[in-house]
C-alpha positions as CSV (number, residue, x, y, z in Angstrom):
1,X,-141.9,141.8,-0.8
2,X,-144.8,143.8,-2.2
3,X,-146.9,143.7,-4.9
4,X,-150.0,145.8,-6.4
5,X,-151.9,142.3,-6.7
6,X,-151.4,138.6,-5.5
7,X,-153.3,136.3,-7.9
8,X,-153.9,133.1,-6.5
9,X,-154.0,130.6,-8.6
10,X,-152.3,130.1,-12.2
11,X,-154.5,128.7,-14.3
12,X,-156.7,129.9,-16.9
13,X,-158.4,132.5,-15.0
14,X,-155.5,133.4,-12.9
15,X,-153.3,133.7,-16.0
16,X,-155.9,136.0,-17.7
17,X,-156.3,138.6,-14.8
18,X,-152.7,138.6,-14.3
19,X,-152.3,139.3,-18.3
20,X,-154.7,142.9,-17.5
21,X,-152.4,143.8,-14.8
22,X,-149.6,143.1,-16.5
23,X,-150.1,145.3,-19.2
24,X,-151.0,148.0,-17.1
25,X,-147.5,147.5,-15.7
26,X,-148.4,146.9,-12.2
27,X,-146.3,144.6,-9.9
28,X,-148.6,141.2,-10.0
29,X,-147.1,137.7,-8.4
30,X,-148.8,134.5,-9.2
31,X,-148.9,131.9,-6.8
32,X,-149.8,128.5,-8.2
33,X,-149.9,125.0,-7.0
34,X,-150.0,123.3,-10.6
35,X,-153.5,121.3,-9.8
36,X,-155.2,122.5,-13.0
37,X,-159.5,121.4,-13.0
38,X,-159.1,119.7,-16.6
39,X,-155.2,118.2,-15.8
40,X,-157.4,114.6,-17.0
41,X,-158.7,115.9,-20.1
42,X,-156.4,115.4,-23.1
43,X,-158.7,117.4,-25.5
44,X,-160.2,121.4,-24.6
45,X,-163.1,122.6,-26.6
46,X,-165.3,125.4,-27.4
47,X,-162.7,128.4,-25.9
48,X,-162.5,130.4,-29.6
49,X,-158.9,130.0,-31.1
50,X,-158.3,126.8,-29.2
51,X,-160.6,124.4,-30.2
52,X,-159.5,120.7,-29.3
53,X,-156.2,121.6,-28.1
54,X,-154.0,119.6,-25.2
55,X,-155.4,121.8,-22.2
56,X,-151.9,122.0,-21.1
57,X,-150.7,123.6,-24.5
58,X,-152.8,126.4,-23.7
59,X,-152.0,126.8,-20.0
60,X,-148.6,126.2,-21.0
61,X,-148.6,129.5,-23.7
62,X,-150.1,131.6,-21.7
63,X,-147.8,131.2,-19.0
64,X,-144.8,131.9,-21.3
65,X,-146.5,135.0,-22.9
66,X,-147.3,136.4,-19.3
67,X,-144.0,135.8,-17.9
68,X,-142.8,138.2,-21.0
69,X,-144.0,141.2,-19.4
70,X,-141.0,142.4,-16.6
71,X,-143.9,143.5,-13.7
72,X,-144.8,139.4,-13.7
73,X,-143.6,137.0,-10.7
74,X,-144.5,133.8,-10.5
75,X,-143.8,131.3,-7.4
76,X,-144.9,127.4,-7.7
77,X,-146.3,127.2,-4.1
78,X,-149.3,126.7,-2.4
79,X,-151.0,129.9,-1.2
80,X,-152.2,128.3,2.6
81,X,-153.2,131.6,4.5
82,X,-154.7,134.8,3.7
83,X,-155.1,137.7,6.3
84,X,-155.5,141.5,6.2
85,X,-157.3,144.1,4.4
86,X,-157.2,146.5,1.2
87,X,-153.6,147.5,0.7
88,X,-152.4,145.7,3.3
89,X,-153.0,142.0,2.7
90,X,-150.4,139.5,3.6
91,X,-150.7,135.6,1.8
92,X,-148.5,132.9,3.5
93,X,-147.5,129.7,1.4
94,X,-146.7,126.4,2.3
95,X,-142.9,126.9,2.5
96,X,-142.8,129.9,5.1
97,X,-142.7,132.9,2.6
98,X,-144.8,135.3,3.1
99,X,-145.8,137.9,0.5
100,X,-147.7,141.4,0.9
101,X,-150.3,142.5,-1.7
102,X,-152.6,146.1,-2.2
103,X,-155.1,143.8,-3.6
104,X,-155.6,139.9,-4.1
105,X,-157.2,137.7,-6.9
106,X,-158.6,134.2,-6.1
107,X,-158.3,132.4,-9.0
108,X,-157.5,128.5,-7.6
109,X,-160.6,126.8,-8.6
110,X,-162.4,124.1,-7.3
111,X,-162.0,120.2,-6.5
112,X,-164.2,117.6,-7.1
113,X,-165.3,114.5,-5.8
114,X,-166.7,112.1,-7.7
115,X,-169.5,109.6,-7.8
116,X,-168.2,106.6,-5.7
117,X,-168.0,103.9,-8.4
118,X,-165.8,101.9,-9.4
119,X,-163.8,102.8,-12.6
120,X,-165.1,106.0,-12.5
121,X,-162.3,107.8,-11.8
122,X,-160.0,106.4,-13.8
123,X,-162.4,107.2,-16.7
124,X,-162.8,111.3,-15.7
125,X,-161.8,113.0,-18.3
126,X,-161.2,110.4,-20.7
127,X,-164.6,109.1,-20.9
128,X,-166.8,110.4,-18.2
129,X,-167.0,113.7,-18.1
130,X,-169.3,117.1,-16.6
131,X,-169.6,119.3,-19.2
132,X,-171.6,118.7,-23.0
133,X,-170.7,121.9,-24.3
134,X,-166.9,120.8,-23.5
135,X,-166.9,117.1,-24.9
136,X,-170.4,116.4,-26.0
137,X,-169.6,116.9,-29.8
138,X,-166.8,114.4,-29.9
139,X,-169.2,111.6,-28.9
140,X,-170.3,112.1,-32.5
141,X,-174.1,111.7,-31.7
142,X,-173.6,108.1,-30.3
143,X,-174.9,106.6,-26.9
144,X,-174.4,108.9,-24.0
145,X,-175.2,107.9,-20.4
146,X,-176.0,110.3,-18.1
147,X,-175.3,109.2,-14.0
148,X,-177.5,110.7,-11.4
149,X,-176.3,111.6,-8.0
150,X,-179.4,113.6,-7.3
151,X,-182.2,115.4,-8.8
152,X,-180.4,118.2,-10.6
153,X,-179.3,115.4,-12.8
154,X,-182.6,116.2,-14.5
155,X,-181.0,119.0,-16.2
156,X,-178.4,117.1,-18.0
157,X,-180.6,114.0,-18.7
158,X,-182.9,116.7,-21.0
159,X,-179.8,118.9,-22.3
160,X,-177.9,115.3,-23.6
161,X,-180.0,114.0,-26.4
162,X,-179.0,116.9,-28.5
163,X,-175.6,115.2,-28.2
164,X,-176.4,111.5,-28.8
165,X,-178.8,108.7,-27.4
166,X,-179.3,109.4,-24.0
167,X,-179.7,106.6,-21.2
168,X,-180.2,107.9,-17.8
169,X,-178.5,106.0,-15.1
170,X,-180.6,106.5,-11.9
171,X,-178.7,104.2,-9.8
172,X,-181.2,104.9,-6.3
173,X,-179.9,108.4,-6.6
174,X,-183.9,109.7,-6.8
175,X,-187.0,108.4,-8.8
176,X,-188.6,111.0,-11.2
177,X,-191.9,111.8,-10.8
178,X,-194.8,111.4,-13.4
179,X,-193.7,115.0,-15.1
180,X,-190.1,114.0,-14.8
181,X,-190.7,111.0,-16.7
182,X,-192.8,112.7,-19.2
183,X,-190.2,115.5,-19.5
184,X,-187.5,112.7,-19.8
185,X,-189.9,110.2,-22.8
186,X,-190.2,113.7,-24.7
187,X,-186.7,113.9,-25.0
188,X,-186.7,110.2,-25.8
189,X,-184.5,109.4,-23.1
190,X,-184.3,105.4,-21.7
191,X,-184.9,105.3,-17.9
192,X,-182.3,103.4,-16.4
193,X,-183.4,102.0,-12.7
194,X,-181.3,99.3,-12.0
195,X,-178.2,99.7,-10.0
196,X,-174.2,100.2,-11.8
197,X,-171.8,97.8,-10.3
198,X,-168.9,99.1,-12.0
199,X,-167.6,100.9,-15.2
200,X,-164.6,99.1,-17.6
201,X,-164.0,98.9,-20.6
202,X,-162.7,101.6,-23.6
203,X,-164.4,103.7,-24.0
204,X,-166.7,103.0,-21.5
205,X,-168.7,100.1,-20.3
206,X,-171.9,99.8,-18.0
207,X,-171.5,96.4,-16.0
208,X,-175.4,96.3,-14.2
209,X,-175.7,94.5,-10.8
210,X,-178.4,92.4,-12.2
211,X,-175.2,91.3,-14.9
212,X,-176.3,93.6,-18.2
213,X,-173.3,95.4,-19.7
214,X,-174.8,98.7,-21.9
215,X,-172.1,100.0,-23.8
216,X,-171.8,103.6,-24.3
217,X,-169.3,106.6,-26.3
218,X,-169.2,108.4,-23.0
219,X,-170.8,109.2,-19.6
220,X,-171.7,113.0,-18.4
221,X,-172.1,113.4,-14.1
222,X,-172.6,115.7,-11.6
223,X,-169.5,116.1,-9.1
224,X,-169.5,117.5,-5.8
225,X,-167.1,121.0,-5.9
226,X,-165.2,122.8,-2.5
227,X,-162.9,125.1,-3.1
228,X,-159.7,124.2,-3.7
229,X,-158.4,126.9,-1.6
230,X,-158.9,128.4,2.3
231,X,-158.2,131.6,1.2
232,X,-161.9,133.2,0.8
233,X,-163.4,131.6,3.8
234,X,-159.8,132.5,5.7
235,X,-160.4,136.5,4.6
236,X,-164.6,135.9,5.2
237,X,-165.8,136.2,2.0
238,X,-169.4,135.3,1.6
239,X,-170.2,132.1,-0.9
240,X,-173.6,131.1,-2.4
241,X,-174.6,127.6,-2.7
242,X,-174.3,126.4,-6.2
243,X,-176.1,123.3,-7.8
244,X,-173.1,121.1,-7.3
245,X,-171.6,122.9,-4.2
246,X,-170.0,126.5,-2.7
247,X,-168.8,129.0,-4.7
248,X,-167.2,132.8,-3.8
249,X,-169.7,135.1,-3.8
250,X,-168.5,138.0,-6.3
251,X,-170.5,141.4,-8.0
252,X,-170.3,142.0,-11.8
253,X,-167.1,143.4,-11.4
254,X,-165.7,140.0,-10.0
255,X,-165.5,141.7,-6.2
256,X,-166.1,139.4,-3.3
257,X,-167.9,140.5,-0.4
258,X,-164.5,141.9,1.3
259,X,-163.0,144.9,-0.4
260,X,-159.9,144.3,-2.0
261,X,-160.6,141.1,-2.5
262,X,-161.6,139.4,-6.3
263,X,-162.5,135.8,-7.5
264,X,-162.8,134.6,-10.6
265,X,-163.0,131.5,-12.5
266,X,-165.1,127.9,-11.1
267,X,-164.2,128.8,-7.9
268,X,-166.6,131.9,-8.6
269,X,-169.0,130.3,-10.5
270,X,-171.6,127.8,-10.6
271,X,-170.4,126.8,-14.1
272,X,-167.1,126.2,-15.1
273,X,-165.2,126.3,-18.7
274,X,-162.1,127.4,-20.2
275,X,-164.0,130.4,-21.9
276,X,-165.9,131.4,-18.8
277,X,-162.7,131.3,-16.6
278,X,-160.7,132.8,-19.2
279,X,-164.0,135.6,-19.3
280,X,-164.2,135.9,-15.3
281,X,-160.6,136.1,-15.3
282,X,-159.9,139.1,-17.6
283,X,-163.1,140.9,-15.7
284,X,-161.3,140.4,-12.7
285,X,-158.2,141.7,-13.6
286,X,-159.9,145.0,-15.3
287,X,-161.3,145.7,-12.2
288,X,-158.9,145.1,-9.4
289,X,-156.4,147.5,-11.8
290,X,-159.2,150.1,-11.4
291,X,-159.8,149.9,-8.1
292,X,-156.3,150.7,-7.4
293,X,-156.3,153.8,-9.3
294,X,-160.0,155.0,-8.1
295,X,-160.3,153.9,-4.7
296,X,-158.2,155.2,-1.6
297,X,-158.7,151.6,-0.1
């Protein structure tokens, strides 16, 4: 079966390229594999309209206002090869089918992997989280920790006091230097050297190795990000090298290096949110419609 476009991935950037073609009334079929990034948060913010709604609500809408338009597959499969070229690709999923597109949009995202301590995962989302703009607020100015797992930690040690009482866990991920730490007492940020032996609690204790427990209102890390799909390193797209790990190289249209080929969303990124994906995704979509209407290949 053939379709204009194959988006890959069903989420919030997936849904909002698919949404463009759609409306343009070209045949698009969404594979998905239902691992959304934010499946452990219970609360979205800062995407305009939706402010503090279950990030499955809005996942969940747009799915049912996209499926409205009659040009709209959707299949809830993994996507596990992609081969081909413009107008002639071909993206196999884990069950065997096999589905032909002029033009596909990687839209699956990222995974993560976390900080290897324990209770932290069972806190992601909850009370530990990656992004201030996204759940920074909520913490209503109280104290905020802040887990290295390398230098570029830096940057949200200085961004967190505008959110709450920052304490910056070092835990032998790196030692500032002497303009570090001045950067770090200007903010008025505690330096915290000694080493976590665990997180419990609700919402979130610090037990210390050296047997302090520093409560906090929540925690804010860096994770470690692949993409969640083969797809783009399958078709040789190029990816940059982002602070937290590899993402698909794309142009301000949302191209990737091959032709025919788009990305969007935190797989595309080296920032992700619900407004940026929903953003990257609409970009996307605009411009892979184009290119099937301006481009002979």
């Amino acid at each position: 079966m053939s379709f204009d476009t194959i988006v890959v991935g069903g989420s919030y950037a997936g849904l909002s390229a698919a949404l463009q073609l759609a409306r343009a009334r070209r045949r698009v079929l969404v594979m998905d594999s239902g691992q959304r990034r934010n499946r452990f948060a219970a609360h979205a913010h800062g995407f305009l309209g939706h402010d503090g709604r279950a990030p499955g609500d809005i996942a969940a809408d747009a799915r049912a206002q996209l499926m409205a338009y009659p040009t709209v597959e959707w299949v809830d499969v993994t996507a596990t090869a992609g081969e081909g070229e413009a107008n002639h690709f071909t993206v196999s999923a884990e069950n065997g089918a096999r589905y032909q597109g002029r033009r596909l949009i990687l839209a699956a995202g990222v995974v993560d992997t976390l900080p290897e301590i324990s209770g932290l995962a069972e806190r992601w989302g909850k009370s530990v989280f990656h992004c201030p703009y996204c759940h920074g607020y909520e913490l209503d100015q109280g104290s905020i920790g802040v887990l290295a797992t390398s230098e570029i930690s830096m940057h949200h040690a200085l961004m967190l006091p505008d959110w709450g009482r920052t304490t910056f866990f070092l835990n032998g991920a790196f030692t500032p230097n002497a303009e570090q730490t001045a950067q770090l007492d200007s903010r008025g940020v505690v330096i915290e050297h000694a080493l976590i032996a665990r997180l419990s609690g609700a919402p979130l204790d610090v037990e210390m190795k050296d047997g302090r427990v520093i409560a906090l209102d929540g925690m804010f890390t860096l994770t470690r990000t692949d993409s969640a799909s083969p797809l783009g390193a399958q078709l040789g797209c190029a990816m940059e090298q982002g602070p937290m790990g590899p993402f698909l190289q794309t142009d301000g249209f949302k191209e990737t290096t091959v032709p025919g080929v788009f990305a969007c969303g935190d797989g595309a990124r080296a920032a992700g949110s619900v407004a940026f994906a929903v953003a990257d995704g609409a970009m996307a979509g605009v411009a892979a419609h184009q290119s099937l209407i301006f481009r002979s290949a």
